[in-house]
C-alpha positions in Angstrom: 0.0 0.0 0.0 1.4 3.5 -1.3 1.6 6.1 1.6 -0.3 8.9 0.7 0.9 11.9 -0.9 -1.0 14.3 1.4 0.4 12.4 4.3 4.0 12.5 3.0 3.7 16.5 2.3 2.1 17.0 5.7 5.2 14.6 7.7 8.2 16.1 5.4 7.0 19.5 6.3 7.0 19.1 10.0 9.4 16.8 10.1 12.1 19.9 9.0 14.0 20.7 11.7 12.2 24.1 13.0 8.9 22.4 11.1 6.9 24.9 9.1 7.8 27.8 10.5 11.2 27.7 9.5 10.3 25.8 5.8 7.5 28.2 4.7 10.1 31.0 4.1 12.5 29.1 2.6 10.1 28.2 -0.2 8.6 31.5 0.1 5.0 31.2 1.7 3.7 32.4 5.2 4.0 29.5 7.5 0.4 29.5 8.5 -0.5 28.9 4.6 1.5 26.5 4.2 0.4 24.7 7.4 -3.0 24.7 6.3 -1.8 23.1 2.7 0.3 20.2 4.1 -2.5 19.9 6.8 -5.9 20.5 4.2 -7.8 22.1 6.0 -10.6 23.7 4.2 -10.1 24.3 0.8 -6.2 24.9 0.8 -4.0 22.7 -1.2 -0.4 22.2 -1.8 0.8 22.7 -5.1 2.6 21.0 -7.4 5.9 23.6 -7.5 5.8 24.1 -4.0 5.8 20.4 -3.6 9.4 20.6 -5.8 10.6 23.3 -3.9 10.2 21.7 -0.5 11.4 18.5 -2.1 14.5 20.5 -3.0 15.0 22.6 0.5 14.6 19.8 2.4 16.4 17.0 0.7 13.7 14.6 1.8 12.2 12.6 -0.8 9.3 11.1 0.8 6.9 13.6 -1.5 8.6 12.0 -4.4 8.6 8.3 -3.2 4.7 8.4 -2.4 3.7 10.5 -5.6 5.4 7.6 -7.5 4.2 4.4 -5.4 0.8 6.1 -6.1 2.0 5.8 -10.2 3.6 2.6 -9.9 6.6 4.1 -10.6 9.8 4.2 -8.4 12.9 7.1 -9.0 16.8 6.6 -8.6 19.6 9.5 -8.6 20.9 10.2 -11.6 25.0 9.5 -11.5 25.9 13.2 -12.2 23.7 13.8 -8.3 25.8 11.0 -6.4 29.0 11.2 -4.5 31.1 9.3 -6.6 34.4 11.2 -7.0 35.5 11.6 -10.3 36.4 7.7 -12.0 36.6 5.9 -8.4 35.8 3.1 -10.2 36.7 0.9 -6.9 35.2 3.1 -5.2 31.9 2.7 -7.2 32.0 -0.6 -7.4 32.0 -1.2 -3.6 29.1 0.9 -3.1 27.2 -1.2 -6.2 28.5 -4.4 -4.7 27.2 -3.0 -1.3 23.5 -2.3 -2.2 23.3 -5.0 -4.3 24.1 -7.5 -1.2 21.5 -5.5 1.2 18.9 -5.7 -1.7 20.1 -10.0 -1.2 19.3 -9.7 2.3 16.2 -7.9 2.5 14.7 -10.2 -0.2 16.3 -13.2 2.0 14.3 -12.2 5.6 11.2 -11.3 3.8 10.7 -14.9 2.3 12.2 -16.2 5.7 9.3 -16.1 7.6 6.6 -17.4 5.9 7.8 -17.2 2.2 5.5 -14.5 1.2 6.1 -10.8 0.4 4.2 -8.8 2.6 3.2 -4.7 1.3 5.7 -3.5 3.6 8.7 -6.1 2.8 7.7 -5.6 -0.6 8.5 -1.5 -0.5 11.3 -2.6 1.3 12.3 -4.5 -1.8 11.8 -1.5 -4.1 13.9 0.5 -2.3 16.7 -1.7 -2.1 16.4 -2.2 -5.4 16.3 1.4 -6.6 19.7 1.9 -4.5 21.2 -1.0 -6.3 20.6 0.2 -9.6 21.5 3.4 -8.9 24.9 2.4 -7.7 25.2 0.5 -11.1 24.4 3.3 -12.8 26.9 5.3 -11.1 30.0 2.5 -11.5 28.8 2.8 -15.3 29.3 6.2 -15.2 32.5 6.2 -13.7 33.8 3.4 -15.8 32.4 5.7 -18.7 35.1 8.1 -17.8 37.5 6.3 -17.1 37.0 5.0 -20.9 37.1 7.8 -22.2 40.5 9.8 -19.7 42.1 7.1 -21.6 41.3 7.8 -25.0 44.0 10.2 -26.9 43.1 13.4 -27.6 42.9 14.7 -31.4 45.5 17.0 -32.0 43.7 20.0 -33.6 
């Protein structure tokens, strides 16, 4: 079951450290508007740009991961957005070979039990999973570079 966007807005911005008081400015709205968006009371709603901006401010992507469990869908970081340093290739692929054994164990003690999936093993699973790929995705592109800091220049 996909948490609720509403719910995720409404816990992201009180969860800020300071809670909306000290978010509503940094997104610029009053902090009892945006309060009453998060919260829904009466007619106020929480729009689809401020939703990106506290996404942004807050580096908390719970808005994001319930707007696409909603859809079905599921995000990753893109490679250029992770802290891989330059070609750490090693580096890289420790951190793939990392997530890629947790997503191993978390499918491992979901099926221990009783050998079914349950919702919340199952987001579990998709989370894992995104992180592994994502760290794939990042030793790629670090291998990418690697490829091509080896390739002579063309004299021009």
């Amino acid at each position: 079951m996909a948490m609720d966007v509403k719910v995720a807005a409404f816990n992201v911005a009180h969860d800020y450290e300071g809670g909306v008081v000290q978010l509503a400015p940094l997104i610029g709205k009053n902090h009892n508007t945006l309060n009453a968006e998060v919260a829904g009371v009466g007619s106020a709603k929480l729009g689809l740009l401020d939703a990106v901006k506290i996404t942004l401010r807050t580096r908390d992507f719970r808005i994001l991961d319930a707007f696409n469990a909603t859809c079905g869908r599921m995000s990753i970081p893109l490679p250029e957005m992770l802290d891989v340093e330059g070609d750490d290739c090693m580096r890289a692929l420790a951190d793939s070979s990392r997530e890629y054994s947790e997503l191993v164990s978390t499918t491992c003690s979901s099926l221990a039990d009783d050998g079914w999936v349950s919702d919340n093993e199952l987001k579990k699973l998709q989370t894992e999973a995104g992180q592994a790929i994502s760290a794939i995705n990042a030793l790629m592109a670090a291998a990418t570079r690697r490829n091509q800091a080896g390739k002579p220049r063309s004299a021009t």
